[in-house]
N, C-alpha and C positions, 0 to 999 in steps of 0.2 A: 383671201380667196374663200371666200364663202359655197357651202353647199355643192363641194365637188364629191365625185363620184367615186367613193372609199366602198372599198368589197365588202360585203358581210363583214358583221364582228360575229365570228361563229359562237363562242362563249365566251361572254361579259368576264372579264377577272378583274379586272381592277377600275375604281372610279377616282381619280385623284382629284379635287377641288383645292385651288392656291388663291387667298386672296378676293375669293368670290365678296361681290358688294351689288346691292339691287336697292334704288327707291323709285317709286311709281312713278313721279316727275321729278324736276330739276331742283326745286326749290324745297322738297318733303327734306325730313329726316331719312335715314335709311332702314329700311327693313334689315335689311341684310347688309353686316359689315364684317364686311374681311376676314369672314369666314377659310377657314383650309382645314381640310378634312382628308385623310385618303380611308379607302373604304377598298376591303377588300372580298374576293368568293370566299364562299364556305362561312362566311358570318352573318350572323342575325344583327340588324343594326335599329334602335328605334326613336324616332325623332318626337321626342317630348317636351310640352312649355304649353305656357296657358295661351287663350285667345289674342291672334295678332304677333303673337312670338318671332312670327315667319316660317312657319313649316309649311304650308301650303307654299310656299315661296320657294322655299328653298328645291323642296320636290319640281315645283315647275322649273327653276333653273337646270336641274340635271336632267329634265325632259326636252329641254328646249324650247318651251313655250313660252316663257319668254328671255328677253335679251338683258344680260349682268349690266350691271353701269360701271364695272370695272372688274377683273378677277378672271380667273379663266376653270374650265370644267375640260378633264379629259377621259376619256373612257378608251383603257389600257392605251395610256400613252397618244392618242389620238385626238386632237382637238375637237371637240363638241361642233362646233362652225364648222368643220371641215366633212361633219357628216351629213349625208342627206338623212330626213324626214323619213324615208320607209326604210333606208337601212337600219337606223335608229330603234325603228318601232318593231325589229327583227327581236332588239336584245332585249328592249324592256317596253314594259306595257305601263296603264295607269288607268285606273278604276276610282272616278271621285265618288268621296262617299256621300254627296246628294249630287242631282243634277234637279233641275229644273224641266222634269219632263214628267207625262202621267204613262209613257209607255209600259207593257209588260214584254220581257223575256223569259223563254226560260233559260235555267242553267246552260242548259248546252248550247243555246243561241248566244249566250255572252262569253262562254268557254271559245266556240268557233269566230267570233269579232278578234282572237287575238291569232287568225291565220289570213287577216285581210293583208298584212304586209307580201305575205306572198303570193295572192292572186293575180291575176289581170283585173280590171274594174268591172263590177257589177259581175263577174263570171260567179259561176255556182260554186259549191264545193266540192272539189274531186275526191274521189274514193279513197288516194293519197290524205287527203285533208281531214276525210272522216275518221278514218284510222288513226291521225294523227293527235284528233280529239276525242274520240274515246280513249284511247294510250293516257292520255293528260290527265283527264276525269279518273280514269284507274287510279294514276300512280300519286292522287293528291285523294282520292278514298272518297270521290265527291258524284261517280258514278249511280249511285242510288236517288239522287237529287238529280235529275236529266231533266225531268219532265215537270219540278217545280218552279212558277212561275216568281219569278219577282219585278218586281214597279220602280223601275228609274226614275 
């Protein structure tokens, strides 16, 4: 059952990976083999290895962008498949470090991209929302960079 309709994860605690395996196509080597990993709150975790390693891989399996070719990813106890796409993007967010784009934001325009999971489409930000991100910007001491631009 894919992609059914699991309430908020109100705070992420736990990410259990069993088994995880990812290759591009059928016939490749695997990037990713059979990995099992549990990951839990309150720890710093950091994923190191030289180019090609699979850490860009491994991140996109526990975002779900894309699909294991065997292994399973749970977030507290919940099957990864079994959550939608905006509840998902409730608990964790994902910032690549280039994109292929010449646009600029500032800080607080990329601070506020991580409250689109709870708007309606295209609606503004409510006064709830702005609050929400200044609080954020405060309590990570990044509020003095608001109005610095950066180049995606």
């Amino acid at each position: 059952m894919k992609d059914k309709n699991i309430e908020r994860i109100e705070a992420l605690e736990n990410i259990h990976v069993d088994n995880l395996s990812w290759q591009p196509v059928k016939k490749a080597s695997p990037i990713l083999d059979e990995i099992s990993i549990d990951l839990n709150s309150g720890k710093f975790y950091g994923l190191l290895g030289p180019n090609g390693a699979g850490k860009t891989s491994f991140v996109r399996q526990l975002l779900k962008l894309q699909g294991a070719t065997r292994g399973t990813v749970e977030l507290d106890e919940i099957d990864l498949n079994d959550i939608r796409r905006k509840d998902l993007a409730r608990s964790m967010s994902f910032l690549p470090q280039t994109i292929n784009n010449t646009v600029e934001f500032t800080v607080e325009e990329i601070v506020s991209m991580g409250r689109e999971p709870y708007r309606k489409a295209l609606s503004p930000l409510s006064d709830e929302d702005k609050k929400i991100i200044h609080e954020a910007m405060e309590f990570t001491d990044c509020l003095k960079f608001k109005d610095k631009s950066i180049r995606l």
